[in-house]
C-alpha positions as CSV (number, residue, x, y, z in Angstrom):
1,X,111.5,-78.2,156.4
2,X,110.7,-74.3,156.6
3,X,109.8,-73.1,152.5
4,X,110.5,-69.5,153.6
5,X,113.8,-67.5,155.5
6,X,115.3,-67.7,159.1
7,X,116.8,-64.8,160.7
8,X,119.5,-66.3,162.7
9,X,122.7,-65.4,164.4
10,X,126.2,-67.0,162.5
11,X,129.1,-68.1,164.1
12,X,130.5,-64.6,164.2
13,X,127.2,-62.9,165.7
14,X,126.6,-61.7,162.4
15,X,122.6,-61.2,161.8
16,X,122.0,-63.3,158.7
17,X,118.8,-64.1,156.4
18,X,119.4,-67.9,155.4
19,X,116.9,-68.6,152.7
20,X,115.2,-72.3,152.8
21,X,113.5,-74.0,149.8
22,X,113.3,-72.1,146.5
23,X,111.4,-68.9,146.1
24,X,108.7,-68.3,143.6
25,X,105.2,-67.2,143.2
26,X,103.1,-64.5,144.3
27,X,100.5,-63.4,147.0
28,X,97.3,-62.0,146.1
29,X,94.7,-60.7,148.2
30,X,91.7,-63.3,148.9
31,X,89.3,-60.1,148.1
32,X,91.1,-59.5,145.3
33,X,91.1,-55.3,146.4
34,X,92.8,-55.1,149.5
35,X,95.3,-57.4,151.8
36,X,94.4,-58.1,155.6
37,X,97.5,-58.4,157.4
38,X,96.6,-59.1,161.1
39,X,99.0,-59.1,163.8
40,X,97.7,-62.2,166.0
41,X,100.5,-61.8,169.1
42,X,101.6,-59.1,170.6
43,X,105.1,-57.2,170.3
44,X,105.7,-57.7,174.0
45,X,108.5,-55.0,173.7
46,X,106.4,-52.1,172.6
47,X,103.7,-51.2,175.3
48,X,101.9,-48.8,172.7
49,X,99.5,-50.8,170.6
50,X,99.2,-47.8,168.2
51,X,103.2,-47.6,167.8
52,X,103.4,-51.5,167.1
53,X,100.9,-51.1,164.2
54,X,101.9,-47.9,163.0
55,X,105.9,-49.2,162.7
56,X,104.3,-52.0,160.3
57,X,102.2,-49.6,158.3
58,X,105.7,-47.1,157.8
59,X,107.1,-51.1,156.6
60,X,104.0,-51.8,154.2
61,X,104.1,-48.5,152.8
62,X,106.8,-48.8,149.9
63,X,105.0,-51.9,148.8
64,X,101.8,-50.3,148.7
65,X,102.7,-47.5,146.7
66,X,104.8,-50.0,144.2
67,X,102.0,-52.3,143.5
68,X,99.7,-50.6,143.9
69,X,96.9,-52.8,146.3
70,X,95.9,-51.3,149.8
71,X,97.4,-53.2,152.6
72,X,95.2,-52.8,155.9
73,X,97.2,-54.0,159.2
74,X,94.9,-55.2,162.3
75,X,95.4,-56.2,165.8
76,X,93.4,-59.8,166.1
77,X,90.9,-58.3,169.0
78,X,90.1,-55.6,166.0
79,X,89.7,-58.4,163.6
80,X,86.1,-59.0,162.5
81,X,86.4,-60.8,159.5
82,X,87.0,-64.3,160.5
83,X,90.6,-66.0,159.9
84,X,89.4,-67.5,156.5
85,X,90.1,-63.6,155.5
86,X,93.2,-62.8,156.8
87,X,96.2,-62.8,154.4
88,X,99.0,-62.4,156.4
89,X,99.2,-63.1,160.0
90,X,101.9,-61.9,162.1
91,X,103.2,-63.3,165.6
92,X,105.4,-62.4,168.3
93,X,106.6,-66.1,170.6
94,X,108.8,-67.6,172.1
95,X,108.0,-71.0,171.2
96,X,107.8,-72.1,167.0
97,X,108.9,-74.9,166.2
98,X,110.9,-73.3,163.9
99,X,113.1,-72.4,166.9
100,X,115.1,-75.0,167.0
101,X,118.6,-73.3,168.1
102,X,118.7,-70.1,170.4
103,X,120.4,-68.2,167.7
104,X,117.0,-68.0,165.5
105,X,115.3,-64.8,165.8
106,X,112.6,-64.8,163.2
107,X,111.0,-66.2,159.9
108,X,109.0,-65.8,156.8
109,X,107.2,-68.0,154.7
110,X,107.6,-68.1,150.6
111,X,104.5,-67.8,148.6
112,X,104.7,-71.3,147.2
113,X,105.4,-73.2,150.6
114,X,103.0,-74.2,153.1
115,X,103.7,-71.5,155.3
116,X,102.5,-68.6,153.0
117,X,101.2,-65.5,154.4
118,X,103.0,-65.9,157.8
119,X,105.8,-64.8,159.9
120,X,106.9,-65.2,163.0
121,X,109.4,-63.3,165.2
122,X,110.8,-64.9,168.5
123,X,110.1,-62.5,171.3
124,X,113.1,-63.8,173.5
125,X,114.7,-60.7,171.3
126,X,114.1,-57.2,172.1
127,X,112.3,-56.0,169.1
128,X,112.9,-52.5,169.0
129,X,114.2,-49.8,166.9
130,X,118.0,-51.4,166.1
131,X,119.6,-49.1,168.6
132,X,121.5,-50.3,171.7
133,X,120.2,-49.8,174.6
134,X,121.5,-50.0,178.6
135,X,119.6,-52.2,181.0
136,X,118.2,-48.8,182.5
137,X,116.3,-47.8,179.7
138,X,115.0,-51.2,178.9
139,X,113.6,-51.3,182.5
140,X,112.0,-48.0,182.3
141,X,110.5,-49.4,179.3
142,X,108.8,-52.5,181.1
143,X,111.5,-54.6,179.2
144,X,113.5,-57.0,181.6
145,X,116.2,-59.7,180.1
146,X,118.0,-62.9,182.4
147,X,120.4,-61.1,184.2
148,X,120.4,-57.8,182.9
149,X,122.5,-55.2,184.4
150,X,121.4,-51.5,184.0
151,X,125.0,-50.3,183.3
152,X,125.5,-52.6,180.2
153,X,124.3,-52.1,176.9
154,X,121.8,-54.6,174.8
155,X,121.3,-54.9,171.2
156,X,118.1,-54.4,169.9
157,X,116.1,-55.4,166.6
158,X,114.3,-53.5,164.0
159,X,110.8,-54.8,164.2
160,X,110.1,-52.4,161.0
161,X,113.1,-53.5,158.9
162,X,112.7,-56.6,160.1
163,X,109.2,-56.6,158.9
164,X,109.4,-55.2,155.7
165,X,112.2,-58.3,155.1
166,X,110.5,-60.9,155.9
167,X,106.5,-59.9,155.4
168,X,106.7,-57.1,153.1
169,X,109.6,-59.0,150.9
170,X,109.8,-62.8,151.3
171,X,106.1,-63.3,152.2
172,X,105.2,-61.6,149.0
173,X,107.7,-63.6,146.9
174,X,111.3,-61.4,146.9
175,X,114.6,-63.7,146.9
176,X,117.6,-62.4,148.5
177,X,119.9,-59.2,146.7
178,X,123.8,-58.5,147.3
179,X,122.5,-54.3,146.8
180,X,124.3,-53.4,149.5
181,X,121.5,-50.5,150.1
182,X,118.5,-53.1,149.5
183,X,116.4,-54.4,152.5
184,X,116.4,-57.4,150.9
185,X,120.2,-57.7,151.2
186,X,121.1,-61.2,152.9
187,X,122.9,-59.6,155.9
188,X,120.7,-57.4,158.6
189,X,121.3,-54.2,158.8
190,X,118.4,-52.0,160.8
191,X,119.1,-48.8,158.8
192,X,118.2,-50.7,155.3
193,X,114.9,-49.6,154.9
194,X,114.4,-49.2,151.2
195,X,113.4,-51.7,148.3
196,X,116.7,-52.0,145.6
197,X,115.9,-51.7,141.9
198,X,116.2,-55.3,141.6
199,X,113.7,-55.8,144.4
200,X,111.1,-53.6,142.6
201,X,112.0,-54.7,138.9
202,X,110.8,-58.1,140.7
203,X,107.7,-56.9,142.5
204,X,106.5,-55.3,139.3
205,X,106.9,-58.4,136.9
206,X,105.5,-60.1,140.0
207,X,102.3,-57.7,140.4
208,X,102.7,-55.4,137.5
209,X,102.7,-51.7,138.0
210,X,100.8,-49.9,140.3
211,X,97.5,-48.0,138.5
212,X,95.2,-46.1,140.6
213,X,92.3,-49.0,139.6
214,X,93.7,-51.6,141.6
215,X,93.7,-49.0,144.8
216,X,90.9,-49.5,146.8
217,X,89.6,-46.0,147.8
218,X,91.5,-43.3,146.0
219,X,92.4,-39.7,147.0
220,X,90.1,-37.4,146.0
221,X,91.8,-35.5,143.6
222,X,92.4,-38.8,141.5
223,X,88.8,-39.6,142.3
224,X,87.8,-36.2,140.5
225,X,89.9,-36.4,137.6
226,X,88.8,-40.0,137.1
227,X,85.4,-39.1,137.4
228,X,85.2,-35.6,135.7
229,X,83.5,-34.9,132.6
230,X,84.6,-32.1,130.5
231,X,82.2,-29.1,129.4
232,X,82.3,-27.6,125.9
């Protein structure tokens, strides 16, 4: 049984987040300082490696800033740390076994479950921006479906919503919200981006506040105020 949350297509073709298990728990970094998130498959989808790691950066951000440790995302070939240090690994496949219907489009694992620090998304999906798009400009962007006609439109998914859901929420121990305006909301929606206040209220009893000491490297104007000594 998954401890963690499917994103699955209902009976009405509704994108849903089904949670599985009972959430609770944290995720701290093995270092202690910083997490390593590594992206171990490939977003087959977006042909820019750059753009595939920069969309989960923009999806780590608000995290970042609200609890205040770095988060550093990798590609696996520009890994060098070993897999005993990676914190959160991220795949794109078609085959989990997790995928046990062809209406199940991604998961993340709970902080207390045997899956911690993982997600996985199933690439049969275009993971994209959210936006429909015609067969046309899916070929011209190498992507080719069963079928596909260039004259008819295809949904896409948010790979950095969807992200910021499942890794950046469930992975470090978020439940569910009804905030209609929440990325955490139980129903997808590509253009929910933002953390609700009960999603943060959570992440800072989970991590506390964020305090420029747990940063890793800090700006340099906070490094020089920390560091400056007044003259009388």
């Amino acid at each position: 049984m998954l401890n963690g949350c499917l994103l699955q297509l209902d009976s009405k073709n509704r994108i849903v987040f089904q949670s599985s298990g009972i959430i609770h728990g944290k995720l701290l970094p093995k270092n202690g300082r910083e997490y390593q998130v590594v992206i171990r498959t490939d977003n087959p989808d977006i042909s820019s490696l750059v753009t595939e790691k920069k969309l989960i950066e923009q999806a780590a951000k608000e995290l970042q800033k609200t609890i205040g440790f770095n988060i550093k995302i990798w590609h696996q070939f520009e890994f060098k740390l070993g897999n005993n240090a990676i914190d959160i690994s991220i795949d794109f496949s078609s085959t989990d076994p997790y995928f046990s219907s062809d209406n199940i489009l991604g998961w993340g694992g709970y902080p207390n479950g045997s899956l911690k620090g993982r997600a996985v998304l199933n690439n049969k999906f275009v993971w994209l921006d959210g936006y429909e798009r015609t067969g046309a400009e899916l070929r011209a962007l190498g992507i080719i479906l069963p079928g596909m006609d260039d004259d008819v439109f295809y949904q896409t998914y948010s790979v950095r919503q969807t992200i910021k859901h499942e890794v950046f929420g469930h992975v470090f121990g978020l439940g569910h919200t009804t905030d209609p305006l929440d990325v955490m909301n139980a129903y997808y929606d590509w253009s929910r981006m933002m953390y609700g206040k009960e999603s943060k209220q959570t992440l800072v009893d989970n991590y506390g506040k964020a305090n420029f000491l747990k940063i890793i490297v800090p700006d340099s104007y906070i490094k020089s105020v920390m560091t400056r000594r007044e003259k009388f």
